[in-house]
MDTraj code that builds the backbone (N, CA, C; nanometers):
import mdtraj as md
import numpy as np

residues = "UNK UNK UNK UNK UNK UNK UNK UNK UNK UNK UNK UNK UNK UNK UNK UNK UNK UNK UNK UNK UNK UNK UNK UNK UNK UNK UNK UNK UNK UNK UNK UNK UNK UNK UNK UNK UNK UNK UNK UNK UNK UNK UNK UNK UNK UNK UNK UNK UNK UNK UNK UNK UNK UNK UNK UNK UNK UNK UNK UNK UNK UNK UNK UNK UNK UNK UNK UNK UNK UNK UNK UNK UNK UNK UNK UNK UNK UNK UNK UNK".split()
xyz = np.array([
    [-1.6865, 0.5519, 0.3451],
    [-1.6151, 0.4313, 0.3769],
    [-1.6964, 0.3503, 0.4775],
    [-1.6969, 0.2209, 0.4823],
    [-1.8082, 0.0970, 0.5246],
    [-1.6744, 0.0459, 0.6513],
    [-1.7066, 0.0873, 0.7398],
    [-1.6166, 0.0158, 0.8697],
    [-1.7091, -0.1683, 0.9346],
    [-1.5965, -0.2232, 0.8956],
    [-1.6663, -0.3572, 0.9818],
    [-1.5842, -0.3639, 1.0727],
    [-1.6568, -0.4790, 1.1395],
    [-1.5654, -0.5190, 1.2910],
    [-1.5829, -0.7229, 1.2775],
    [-1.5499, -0.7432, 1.4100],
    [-1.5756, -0.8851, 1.4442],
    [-1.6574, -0.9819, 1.3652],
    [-1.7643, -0.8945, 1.3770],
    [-1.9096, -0.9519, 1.3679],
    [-1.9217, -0.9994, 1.2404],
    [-1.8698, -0.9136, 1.1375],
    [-1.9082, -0.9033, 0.9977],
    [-1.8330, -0.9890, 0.9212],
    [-1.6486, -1.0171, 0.9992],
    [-1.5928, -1.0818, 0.9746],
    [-1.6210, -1.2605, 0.9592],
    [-1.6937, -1.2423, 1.0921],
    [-1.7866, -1.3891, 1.0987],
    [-1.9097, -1.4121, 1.0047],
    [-1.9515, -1.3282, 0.9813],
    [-2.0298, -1.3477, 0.8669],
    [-1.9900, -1.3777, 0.7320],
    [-1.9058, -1.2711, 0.7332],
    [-1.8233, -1.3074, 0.5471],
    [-1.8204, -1.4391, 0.5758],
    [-1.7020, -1.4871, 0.6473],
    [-1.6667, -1.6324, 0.6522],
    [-1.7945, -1.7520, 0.6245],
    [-1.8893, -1.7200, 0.7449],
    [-1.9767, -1.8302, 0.7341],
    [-2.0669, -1.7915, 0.5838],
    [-2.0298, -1.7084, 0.5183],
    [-2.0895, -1.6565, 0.4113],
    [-1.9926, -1.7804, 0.2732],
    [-1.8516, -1.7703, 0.2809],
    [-1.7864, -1.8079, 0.1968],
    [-1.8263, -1.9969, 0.2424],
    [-1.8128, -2.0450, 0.3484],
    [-1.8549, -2.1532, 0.3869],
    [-2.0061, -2.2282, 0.3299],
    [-2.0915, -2.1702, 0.3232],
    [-2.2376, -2.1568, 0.3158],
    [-2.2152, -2.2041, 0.1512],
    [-2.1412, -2.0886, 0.0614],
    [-2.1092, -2.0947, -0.0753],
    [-1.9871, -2.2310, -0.1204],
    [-1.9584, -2.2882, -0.0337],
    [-1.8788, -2.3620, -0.0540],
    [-1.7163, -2.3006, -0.1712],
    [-1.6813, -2.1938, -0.1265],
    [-1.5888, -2.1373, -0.1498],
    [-1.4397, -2.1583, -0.0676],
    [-1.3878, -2.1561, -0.1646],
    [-1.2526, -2.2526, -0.0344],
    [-1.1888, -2.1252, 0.0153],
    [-1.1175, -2.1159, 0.1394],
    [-1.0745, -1.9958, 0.1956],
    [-0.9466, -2.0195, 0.3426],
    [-0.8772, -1.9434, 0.3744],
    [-0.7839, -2.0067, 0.4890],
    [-0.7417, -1.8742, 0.5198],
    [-0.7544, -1.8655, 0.6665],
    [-0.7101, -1.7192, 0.7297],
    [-0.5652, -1.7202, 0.7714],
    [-0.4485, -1.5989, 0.7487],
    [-0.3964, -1.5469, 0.7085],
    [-0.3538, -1.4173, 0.8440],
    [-0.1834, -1.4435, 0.8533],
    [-0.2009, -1.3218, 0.9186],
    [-0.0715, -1.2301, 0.8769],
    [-0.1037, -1.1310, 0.7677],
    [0.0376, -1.1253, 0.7137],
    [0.0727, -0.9507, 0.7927],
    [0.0369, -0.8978, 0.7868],
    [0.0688, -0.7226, 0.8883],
    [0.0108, -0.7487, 1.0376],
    [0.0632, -0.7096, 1.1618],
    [0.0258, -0.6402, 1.2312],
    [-0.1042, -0.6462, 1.3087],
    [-0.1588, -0.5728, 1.2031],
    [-0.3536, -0.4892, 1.2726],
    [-0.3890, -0.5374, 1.1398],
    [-0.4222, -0.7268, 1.0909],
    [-0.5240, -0.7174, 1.0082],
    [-0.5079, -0.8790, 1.0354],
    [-0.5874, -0.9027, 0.9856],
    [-0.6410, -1.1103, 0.9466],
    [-0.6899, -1.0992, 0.8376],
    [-0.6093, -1.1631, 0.7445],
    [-0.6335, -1.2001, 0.6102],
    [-0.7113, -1.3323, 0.6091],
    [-0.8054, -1.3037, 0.5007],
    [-0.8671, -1.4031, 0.4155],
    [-0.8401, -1.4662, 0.2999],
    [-0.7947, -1.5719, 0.2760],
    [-0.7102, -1.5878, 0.1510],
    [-0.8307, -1.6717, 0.0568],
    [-0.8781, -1.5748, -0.0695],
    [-0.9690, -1.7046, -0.0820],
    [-0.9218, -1.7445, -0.2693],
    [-0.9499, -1.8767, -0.2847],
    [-0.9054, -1.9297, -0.4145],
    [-1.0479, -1.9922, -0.5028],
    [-1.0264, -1.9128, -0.6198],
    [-1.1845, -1.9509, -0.7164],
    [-1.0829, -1.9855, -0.8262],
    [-1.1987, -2.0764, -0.9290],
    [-1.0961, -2.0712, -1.0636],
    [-1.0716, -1.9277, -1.1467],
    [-0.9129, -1.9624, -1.2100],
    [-0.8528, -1.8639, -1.2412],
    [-0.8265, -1.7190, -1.1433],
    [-0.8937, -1.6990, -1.0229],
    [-0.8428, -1.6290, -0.9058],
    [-0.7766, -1.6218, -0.7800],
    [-0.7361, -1.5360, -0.7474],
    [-0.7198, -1.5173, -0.5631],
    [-0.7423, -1.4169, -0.5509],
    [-0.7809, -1.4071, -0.3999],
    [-0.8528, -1.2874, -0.3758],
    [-0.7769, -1.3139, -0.2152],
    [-0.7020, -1.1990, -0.1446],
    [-0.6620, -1.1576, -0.0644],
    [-0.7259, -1.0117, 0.0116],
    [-0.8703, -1.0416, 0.1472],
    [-0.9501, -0.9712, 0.1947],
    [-0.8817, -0.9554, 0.2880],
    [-0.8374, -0.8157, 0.3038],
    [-0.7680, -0.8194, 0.4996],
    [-0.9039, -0.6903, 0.5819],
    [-0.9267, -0.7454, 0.6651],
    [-1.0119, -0.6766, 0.7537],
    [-0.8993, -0.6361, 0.8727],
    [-0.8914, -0.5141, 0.8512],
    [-0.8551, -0.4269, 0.9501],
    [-0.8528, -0.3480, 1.1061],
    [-0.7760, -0.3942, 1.2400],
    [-0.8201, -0.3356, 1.3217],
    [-0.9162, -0.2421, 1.3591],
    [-0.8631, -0.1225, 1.2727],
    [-0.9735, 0.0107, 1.2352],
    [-1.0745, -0.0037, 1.1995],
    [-1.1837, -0.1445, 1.1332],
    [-1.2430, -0.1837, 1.0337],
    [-1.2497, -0.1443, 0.8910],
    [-1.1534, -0.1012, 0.8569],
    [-1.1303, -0.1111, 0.7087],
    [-1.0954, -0.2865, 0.6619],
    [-1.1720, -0.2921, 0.5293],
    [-1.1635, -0.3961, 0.4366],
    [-1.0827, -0.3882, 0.3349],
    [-0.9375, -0.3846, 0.3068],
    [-0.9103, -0.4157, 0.2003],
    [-0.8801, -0.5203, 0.0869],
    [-0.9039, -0.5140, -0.0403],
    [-0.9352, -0.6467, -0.1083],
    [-0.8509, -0.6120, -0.2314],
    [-0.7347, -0.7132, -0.2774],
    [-0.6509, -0.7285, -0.3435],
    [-0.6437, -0.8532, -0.4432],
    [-0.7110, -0.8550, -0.5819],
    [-0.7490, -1.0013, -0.6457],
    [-0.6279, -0.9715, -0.7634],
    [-0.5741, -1.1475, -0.7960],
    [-0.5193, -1.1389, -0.8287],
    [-0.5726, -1.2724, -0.9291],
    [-0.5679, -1.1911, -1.0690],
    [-0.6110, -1.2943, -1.1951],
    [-0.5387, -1.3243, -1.2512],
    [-0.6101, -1.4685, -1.3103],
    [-0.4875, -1.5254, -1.4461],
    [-0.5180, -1.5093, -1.5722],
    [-0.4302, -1.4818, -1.6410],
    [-0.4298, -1.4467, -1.7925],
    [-0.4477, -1.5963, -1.8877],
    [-0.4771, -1.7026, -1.8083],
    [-0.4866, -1.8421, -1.8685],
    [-0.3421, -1.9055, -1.9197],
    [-0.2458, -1.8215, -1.9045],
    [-0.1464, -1.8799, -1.9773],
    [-0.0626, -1.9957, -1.8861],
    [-0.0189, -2.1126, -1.9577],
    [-0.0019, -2.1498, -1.8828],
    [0.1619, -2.2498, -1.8704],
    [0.2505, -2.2196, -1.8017],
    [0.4149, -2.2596, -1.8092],
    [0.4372, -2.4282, -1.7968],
    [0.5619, -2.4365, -1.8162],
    [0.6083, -2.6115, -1.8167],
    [0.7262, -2.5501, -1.7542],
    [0.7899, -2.6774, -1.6847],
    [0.8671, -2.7057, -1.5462],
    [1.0023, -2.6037, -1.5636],
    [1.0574, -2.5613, -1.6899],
    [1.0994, -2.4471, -1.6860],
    [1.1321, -2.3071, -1.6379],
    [0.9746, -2.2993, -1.6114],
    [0.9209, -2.1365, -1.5563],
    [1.0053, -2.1683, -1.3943],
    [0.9953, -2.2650, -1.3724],
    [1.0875, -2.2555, -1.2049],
    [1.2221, -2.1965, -1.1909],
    [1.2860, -2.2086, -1.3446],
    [1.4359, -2.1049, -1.2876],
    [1.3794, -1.9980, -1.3138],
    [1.3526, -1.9177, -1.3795],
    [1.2510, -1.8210, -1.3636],
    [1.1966, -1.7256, -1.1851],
    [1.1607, -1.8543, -1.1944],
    [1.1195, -1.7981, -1.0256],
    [1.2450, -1.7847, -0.9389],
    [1.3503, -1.8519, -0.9255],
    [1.4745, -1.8213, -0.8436],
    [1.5421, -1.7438, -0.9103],
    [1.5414, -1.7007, -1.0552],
    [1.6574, -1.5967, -1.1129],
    [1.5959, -1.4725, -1.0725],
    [1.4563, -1.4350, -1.0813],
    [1.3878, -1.3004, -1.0611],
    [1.3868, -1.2783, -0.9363],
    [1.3395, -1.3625, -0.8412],
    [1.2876, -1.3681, -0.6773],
    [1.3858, -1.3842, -0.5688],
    [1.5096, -1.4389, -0.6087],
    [1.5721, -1.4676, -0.4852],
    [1.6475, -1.3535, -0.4335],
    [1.7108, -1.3405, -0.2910],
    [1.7863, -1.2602, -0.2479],
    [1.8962, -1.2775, -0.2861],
])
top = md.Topology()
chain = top.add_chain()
for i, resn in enumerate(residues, 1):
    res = top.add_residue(resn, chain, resSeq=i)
    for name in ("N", "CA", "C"):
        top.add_atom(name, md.element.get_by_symbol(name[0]), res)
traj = md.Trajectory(xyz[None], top)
């Protein structure tokens, strides 16, 4: 296992910057700072970890694509 810290964190970033990759930090647990980054057809959710663990969670699209419909959808499945 590859432990980063601070340092590396600043690098990714000025790394995704450099690439002109769009990205916005994130603080969703505790002991981590998320990286939220958006490519076509992806997201990619990087949390760098107090401990320096990296974990990386991408989330793809199947291309398909909904009309204004799919919104009850989202409140019949999702809501409390």
């Amino acid at each position: 296992m590859v432990l980063v810290g601070l340092k590396e964190l600043i690098h990714f970033l000025n790394k995704l910057e450099e690439s002109n990759i769009f990205y916005k930090l994130n603080k969703v647990r505790n002991e981590a700072i998320m990286v939220e980054i958006v490519v076509p057809g992806q997201r990619w959710e990087v949390e760098f970890m107090e401990d320096g663990v990296v974990e990386i969670e991408k989330f793809i699209s199947d291309g398909v694509f909904y009309d204004i419909k799919e919104i009850e959808t989202l409140f019949k499945d999702f809501s409390d």
